[in-house]
N, C-alpha and C positions, 0 to 999 in steps of 0.2 A: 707183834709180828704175825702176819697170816698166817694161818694151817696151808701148806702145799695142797690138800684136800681142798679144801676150801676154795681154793682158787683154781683147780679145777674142775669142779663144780660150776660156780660163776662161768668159768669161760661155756663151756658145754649150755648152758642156760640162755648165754648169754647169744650162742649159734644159733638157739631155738628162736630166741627173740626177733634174729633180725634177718630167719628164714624168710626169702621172698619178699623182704623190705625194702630189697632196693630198687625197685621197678621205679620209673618217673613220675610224678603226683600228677593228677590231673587236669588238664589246660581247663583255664575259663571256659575256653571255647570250645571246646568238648561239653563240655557238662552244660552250656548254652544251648549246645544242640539237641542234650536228650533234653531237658526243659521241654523246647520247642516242639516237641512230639519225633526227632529223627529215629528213627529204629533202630538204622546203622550203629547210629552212635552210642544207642543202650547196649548193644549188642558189644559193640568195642570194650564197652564199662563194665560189663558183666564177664565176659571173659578175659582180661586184666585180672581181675577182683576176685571172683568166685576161689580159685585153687585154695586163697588164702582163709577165707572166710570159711571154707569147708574143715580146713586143718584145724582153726580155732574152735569152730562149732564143735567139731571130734573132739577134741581133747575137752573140753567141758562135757559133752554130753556121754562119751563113750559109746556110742550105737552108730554104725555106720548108714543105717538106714534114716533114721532121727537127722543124723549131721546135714543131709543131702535137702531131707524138708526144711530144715533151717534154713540155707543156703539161700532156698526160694523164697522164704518168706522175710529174710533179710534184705531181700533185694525188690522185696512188695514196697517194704515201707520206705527203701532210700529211694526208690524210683521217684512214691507217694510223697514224700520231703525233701527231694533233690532241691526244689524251686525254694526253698528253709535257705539253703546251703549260702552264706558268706564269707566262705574264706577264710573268715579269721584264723582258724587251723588249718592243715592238711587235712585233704581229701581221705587221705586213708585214717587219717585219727578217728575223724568226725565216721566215717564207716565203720570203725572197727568198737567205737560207741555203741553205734546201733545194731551190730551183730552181739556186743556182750547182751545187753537191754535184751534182745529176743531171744535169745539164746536163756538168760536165767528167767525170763517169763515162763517161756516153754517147759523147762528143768521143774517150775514150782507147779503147775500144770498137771504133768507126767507124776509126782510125788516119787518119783525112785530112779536109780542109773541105771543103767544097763552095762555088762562088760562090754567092752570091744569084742567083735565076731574076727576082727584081723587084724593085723601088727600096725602099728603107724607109721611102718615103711610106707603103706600104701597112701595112706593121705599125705604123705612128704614127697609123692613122686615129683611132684613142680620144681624141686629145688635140687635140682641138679647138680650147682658148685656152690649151693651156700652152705653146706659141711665144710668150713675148712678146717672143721675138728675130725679124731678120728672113729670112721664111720660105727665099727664097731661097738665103740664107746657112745656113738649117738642114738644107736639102736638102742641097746642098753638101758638107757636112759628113758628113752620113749618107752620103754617097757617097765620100769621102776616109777616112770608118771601113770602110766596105765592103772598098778596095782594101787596106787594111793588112793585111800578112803576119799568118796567123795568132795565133803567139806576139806581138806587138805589141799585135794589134786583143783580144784577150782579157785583157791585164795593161791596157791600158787601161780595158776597159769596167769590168773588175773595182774600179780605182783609183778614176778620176775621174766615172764614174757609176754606182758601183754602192756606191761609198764604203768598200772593203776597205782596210785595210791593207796596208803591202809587206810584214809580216811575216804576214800571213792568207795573199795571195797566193804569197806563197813556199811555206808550208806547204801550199796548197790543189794548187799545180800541182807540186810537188818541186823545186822552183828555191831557189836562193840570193837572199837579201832583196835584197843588190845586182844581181841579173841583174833582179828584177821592177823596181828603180828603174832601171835602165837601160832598158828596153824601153818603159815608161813614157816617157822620155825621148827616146826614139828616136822613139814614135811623136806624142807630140807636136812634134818637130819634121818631121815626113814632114806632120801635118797644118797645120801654119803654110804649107809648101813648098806643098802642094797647094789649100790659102786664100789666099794671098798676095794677087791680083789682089782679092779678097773685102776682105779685111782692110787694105792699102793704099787702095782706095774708100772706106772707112767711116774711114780717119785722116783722108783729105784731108776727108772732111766736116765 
């Protein structure tokens, strides 16, 4: 039988997940047209995409300055590989590939994190009603993701909102399959430790 913890947990992670994910994927024909050199159309692609990409680049990187350069240079190399692009996945998969990909290049790069200089209210502004948890509680949260040690808070974001594989993420960061289900494990339990008073409130309700 689940921990009530537990499962709220999950759901709270699970908000994070699929913040901003529900936008429509994108037409052939769009992604035909930036191909084609349209500007219009990059422009459309880009600002669609960017809110997103910006919140995942933060929370991996922790520097709000750093997330903003990512942003742009995520969107160097999808422009530079759009004409790659086959469909066989979603648009936003096959992107959110290549934001991890440059996101931990640049991480190995830099050799160290940086804290956040501001709360991740601010990189969540895009998402208006995809809290359907409560906000609070989602603050919270993003602020218990904040504090996690590097290697934790990145084998997380990668696991449980960003929906990798412990075998993608091993291969992705050079770790062993069992060190990414551990860290994963570790950090969901640092973030239980540090919701407790959160998630105890909401059992007794």
């Amino acid at each position: 039988m689940s921990n009530p913890s537990d499962s709220m947990l999950n759901a709270q992670l699970a908000a994070a997940a699929t913040a901003g994910a529900g936008e429509r994927d994108e037409s052939r024909a769009l992604i035909a047209r930036v191909v084609r050199g349209d500007v219009g159309a990059a422009r459309v692609l880009y600002d669609r995409h960017a809110p997103r990409v910006y919140r995942l680049a933060y929370r991996m990187c922790g520097d709000r300055d750093l997330a903003g350069d990512l942003v742009q240079d995520v969107f160097v190399r999808v422009f530079q590989r759009l004409d790659r692009f086959r469909g066989e996945a979603a648009f936003t998969t096959w992107l959110h590939r290549v934001a991890v990909t440059t996101c931990l290049n640049t991480l190995r790069k830099v050799k160290r994190f940086r804290r956040r200089e501001v709360d991740l209210e601010h990189a969540d502004g895009a998402d208006g009603d995809a809290a359907q948890s409560d906000p609070v509680l989602r603050a919270a949260l993003d602020r218990a993701i904040d504090d996690l040690p590097p290697p934790l808070r990145i084998a997380l974001v990668m696991h449980a909102i960003e929906g990798y594989t412990h075998g993608e993420i091993a291969d992705a960061l050079g770790i062993a399959e069992g060190t990414s289900k551990s860290r994963v494990f570790e950090a969901r339990s640092r973030l239980r430790e540090a919701l407790s008073g959160f998630l105890e409130e909401s059992n007794d309700g």
